[in-house]
C-alpha positions as CSV (number, residue, x, y, z in Angstrom):
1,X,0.0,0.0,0.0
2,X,2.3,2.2,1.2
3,X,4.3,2.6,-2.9
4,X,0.4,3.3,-3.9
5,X,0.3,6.1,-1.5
6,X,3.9,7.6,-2.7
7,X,2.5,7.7,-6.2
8,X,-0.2,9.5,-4.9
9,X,1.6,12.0,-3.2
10,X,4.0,12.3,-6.1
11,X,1.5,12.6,-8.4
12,X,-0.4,15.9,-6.3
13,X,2.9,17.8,-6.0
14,X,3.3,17.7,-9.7
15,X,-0.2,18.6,-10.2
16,X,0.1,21.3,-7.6
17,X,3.6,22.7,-9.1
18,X,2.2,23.1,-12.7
19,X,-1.6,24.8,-11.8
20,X,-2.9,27.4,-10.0
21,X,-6.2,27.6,-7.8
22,X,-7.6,29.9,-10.5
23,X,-7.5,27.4,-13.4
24,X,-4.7,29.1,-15.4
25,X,-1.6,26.8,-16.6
26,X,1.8,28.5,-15.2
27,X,4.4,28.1,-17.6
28,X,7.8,27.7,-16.2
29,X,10.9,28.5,-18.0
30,X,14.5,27.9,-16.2
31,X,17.1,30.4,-16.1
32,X,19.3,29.5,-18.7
33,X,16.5,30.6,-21.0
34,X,15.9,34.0,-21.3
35,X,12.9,34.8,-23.4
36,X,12.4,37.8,-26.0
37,X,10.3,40.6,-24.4
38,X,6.9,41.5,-26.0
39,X,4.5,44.4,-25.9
40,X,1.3,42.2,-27.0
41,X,0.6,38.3,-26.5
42,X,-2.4,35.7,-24.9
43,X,-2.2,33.7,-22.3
44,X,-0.5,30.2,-23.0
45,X,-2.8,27.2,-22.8
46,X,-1.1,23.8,-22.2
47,X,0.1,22.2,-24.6
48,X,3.7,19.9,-25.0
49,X,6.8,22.7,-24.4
50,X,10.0,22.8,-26.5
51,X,12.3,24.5,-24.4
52,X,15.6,25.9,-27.1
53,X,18.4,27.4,-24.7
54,X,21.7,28.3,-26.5
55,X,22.6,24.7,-26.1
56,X,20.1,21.9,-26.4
57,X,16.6,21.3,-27.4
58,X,14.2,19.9,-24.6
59,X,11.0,18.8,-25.4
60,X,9.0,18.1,-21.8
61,X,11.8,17.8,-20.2
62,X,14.1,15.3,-22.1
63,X,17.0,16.7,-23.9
64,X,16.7,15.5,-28.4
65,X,19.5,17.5,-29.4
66,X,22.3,20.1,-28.9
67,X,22.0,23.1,-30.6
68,X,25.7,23.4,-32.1
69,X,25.0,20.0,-34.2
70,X,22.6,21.8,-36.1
71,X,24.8,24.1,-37.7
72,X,26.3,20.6,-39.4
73,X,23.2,19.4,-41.2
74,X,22.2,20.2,-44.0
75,X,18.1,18.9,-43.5
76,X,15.5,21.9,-42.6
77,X,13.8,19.1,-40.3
78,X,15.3,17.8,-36.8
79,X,14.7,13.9,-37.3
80,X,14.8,13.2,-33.2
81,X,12.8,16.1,-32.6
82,X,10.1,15.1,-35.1
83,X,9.9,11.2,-34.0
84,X,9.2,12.7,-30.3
85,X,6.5,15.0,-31.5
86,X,4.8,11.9,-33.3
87,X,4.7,9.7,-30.8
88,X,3.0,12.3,-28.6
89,X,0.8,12.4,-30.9
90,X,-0.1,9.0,-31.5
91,X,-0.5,8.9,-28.0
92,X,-2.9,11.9,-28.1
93,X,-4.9,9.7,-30.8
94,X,-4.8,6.5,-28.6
95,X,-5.8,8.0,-25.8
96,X,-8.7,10.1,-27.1
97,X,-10.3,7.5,-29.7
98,X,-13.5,6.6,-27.4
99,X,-13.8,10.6,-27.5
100,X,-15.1,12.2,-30.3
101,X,-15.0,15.3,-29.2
102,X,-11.3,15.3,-28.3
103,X,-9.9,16.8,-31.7
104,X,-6.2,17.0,-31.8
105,X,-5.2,20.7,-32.0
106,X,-1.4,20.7,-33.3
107,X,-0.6,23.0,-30.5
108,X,2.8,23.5,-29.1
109,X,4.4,26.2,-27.0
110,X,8.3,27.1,-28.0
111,X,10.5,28.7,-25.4
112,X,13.3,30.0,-26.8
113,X,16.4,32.2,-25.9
114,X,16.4,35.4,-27.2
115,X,19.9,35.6,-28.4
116,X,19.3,32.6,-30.2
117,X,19.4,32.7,-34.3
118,X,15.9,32.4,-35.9
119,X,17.4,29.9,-38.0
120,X,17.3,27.5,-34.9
121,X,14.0,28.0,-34.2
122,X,12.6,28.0,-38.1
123,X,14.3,24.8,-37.9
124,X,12.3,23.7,-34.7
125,X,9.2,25.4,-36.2
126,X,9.2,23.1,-39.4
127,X,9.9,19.7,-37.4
128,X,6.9,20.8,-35.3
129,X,4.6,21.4,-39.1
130,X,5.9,17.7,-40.7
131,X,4.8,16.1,-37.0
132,X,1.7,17.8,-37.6
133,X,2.1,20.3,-35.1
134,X,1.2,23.3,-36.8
135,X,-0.5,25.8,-33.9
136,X,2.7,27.3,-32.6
137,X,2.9,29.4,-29.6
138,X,6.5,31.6,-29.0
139,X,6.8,32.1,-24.9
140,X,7.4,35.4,-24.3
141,X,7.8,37.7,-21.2
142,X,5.7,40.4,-20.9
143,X,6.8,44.1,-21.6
144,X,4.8,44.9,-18.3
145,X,6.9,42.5,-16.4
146,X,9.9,43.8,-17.7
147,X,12.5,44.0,-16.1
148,X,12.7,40.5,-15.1
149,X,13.2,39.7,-11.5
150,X,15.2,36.6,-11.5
């Protein structure tokens, strides 16, 4: 019982980390990942997050490639980027068939550094369209909250 009960608890503090009371989806974005500033912008709904720092590229968390690699290919798409994004969504599609209401959506939220060459993230961007991801959202700090406090 008592491994049930650690899931549980496990399981809550997640939960609890990524929502707040008020039903809007907090999105967190570590420090080595400064995002561009922007005057307008919507609220972020949750959807799977690539994370690009000046390094890597993180999608939820798990690291699919490093950023300086890139520069070698000669391919527009990022093949272990791509294969991620499709299983996610064949698991979108497996677990939503008894639903027919549940339409995938192609959404994705991109966090990006803002020193980072637009040529990295077109690169991300067109992965994310051949995966059939093709509702992009760009993470951005709000010109309001500017100056950031970290």
């Amino acid at each position: 019982m008592a491994p049930v009960a650690s899931l549980f608890v496990i399981l809550a503090i997640h939960l609890l980390n990524g929502f707040s009371p008020f039903g809007e989806w907090y999105c967190w974005c570590g420090p080595d990942i400064p995002l561009p500033v922007a005057m307008n912008g919507e609220e972020l709904t949750r959807a799977p997050v690539i994370q690009i720092s000046k390094d890597a590229i993180v999608l939820e968390g798990e690291q699919l490639a490093l950023v300086a690699d890139l520069a070698h290919d000669e391919y527009w798409n990022i093949p272990t980027l791509e294969e991620k994004l499709r299983d996610l969504k064949q698991r979108y599609d497996i677990i939503h068939q008894l639903d027919p209401a549940a339409k995938f959506e192609g959404e994705i939220n991109i966090q990006a550094h803002r020193e980072l060459r637009f040529q990295t993230i077109k690169r991300v961007m067109y992965s994310c369209g051949r995966a059939g991801y093709r509702r992009l959202s760009l993470t951005v700090e709000s010109f309001r909250d500017w100056p950031p406090t970290r």
